[in-house]
C-alpha positions in Angstrom: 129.4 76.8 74.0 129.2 76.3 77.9 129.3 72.8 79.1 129.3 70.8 82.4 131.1 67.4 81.0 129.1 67.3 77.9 126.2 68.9 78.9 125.0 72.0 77.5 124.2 74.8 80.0 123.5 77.8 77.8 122.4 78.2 74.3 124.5 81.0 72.6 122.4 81.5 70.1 119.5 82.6 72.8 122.5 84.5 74.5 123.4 86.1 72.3 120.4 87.6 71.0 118.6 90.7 71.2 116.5 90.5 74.8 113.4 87.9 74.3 109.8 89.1 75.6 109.9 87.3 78.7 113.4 89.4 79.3 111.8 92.3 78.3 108.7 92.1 80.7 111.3 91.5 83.2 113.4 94.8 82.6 109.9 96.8 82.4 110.0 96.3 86.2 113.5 96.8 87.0 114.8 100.5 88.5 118.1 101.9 87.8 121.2 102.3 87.6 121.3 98.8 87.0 124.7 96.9 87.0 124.5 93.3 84.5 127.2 90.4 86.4 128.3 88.4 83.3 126.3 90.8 80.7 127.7 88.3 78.2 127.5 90.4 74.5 124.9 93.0 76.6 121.3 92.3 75.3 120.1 92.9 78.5 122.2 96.5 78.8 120.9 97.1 75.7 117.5 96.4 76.3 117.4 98.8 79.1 119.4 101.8 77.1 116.4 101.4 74.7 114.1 102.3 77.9 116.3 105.1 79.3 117.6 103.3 81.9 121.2 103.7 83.1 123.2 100.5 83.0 126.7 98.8 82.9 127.3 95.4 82.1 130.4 93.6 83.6 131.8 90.4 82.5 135.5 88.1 82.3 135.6 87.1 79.1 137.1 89.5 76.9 135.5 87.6 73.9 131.9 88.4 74.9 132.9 92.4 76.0 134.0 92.4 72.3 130.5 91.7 70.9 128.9 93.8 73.5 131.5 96.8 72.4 130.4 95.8 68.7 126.6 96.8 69.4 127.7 100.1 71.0 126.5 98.8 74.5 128.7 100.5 77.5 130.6 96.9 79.2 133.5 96.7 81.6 135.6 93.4 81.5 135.7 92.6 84.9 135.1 90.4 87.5 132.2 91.1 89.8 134.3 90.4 92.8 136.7 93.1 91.4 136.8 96.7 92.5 133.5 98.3 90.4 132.4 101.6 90.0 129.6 103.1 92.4 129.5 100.4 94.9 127.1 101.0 97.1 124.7 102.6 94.6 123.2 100.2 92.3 119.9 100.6 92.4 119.6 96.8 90.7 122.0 94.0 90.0 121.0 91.3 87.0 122.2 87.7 87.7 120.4 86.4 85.0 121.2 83.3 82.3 122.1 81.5 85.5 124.7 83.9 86.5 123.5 83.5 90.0 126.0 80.5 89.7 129.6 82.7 88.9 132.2 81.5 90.9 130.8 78.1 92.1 130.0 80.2 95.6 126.4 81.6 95.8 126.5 82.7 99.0 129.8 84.9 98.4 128.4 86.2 95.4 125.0 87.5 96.8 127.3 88.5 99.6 129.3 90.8 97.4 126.0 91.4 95.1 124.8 93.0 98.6 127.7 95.3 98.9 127.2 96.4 95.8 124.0 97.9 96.0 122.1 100.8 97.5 120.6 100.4 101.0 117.3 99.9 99.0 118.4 97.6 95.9 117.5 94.9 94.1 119.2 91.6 92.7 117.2 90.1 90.1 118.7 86.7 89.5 117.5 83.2 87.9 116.6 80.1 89.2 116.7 76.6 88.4 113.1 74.9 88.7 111.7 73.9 92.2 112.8 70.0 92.7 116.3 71.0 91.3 118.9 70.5 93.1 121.1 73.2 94.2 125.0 71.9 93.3 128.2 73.1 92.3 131.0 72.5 89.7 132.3 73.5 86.5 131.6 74.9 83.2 133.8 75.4 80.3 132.7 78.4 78.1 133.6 79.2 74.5 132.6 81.9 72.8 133.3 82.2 68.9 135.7 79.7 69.2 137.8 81.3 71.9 138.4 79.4 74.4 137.7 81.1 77.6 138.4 78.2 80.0 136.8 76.2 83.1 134.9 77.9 85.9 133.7 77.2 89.1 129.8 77.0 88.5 126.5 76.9 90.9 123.0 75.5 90.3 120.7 77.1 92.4 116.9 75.7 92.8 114.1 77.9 93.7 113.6 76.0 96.7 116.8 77.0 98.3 116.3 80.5 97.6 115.1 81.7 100.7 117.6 79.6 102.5 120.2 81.4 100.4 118.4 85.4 100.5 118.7 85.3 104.7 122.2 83.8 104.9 123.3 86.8 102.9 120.7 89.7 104.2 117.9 89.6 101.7 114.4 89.0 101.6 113.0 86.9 98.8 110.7 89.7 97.5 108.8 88.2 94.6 109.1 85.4 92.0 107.5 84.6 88.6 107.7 81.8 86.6 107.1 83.3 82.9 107.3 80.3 80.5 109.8 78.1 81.5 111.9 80.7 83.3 112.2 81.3 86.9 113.1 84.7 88.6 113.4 86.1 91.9 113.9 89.6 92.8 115.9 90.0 96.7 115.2 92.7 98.0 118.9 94.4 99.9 118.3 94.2 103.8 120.5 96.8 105.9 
């Protein structure tokens, strides 16, 4: 379970999952090699191994690298802010499930996001809803009863995207709104 206080912020059963249609439709459009920030158990890396795309899913918690490694799917436990292989190539970086939000610092993290991709890239991440507020604080995740432990956690509305895309060189490049989901794709500026 993830929870802010006693709120829940993620549904683990969703996240855990095979990738939904909506996800789907969104990895149809996505280029790779494609690196997943906090892949979770790796639906998504999955998802995109089914369409012959080359991905790597990163994430901390040891817990969800385990299920990922348990459905065959290729995961590094690591931190995005840690050294990663072929920086400066990723072709796309995921920050879906909200992961726009790891480490309670946006802008670092689309700042580092940026480093890590090609001159041309993409970051694909998810929003919260226009008339959101954007705000910090923290989450504590559990996964299978392990607890991983409190994080550092960011909200980001739709209507601070742009804000947020030039302060760390990218250009808001699309966004959809599929069902109750919101995504925008930022495109890498040099």
């Amino acid at each position: 379970m993830v929870t802010l206080s006693s709120a829940p912020l993620l549904d683990l059963a969703q996240w855990s999952r095979p990738a939904n249609p909506t996800e789907c439709e969104l990895l149809d459009d996505v280029a790779g090699p494609v690196l997943d920030i906090g892949c979770g158990p790796g639906r998504l890396v999955a998802a995109l191994r089914e369409r012959g795309v080359h991905a790597l899913g990163i994430d901390a918690a040891p817990a969800a690298i385990t299920c990922a490694e348990s459905r065959g799917v290729h995961v590094l436990t690591r931190s995005v802010f840690d050294r990663l292989p072929s920086e400066g190539a990723w072709a796309t970086a995921l920050l879906l499930d909200g992961n726009i939000g790891i480490g309670g610092d946006p802008r670092r993290l689309l700042t580092r996001v940026h480093d890590l991709l090609a001159p041309k890239g993409v970051a694909v991440v998810e929003l919260e809803s226009p008339g959101a507020t954007t705000r910090n604080g923290l989450v504590q995740l559990e996964i299978a009863t392990e607890m991983v432990g409190w994080f550092p956690w960011s909200w980001v509305s739709s209507d601070d995207i742009h804000t947020l895309a030039h302060a760390t060189n990218f250009l808001v490049d699309e966004r959809r709104n599929p069902e109750t989901r919101l995504f925008a794709t930022l495109r890498r500026m040099p």
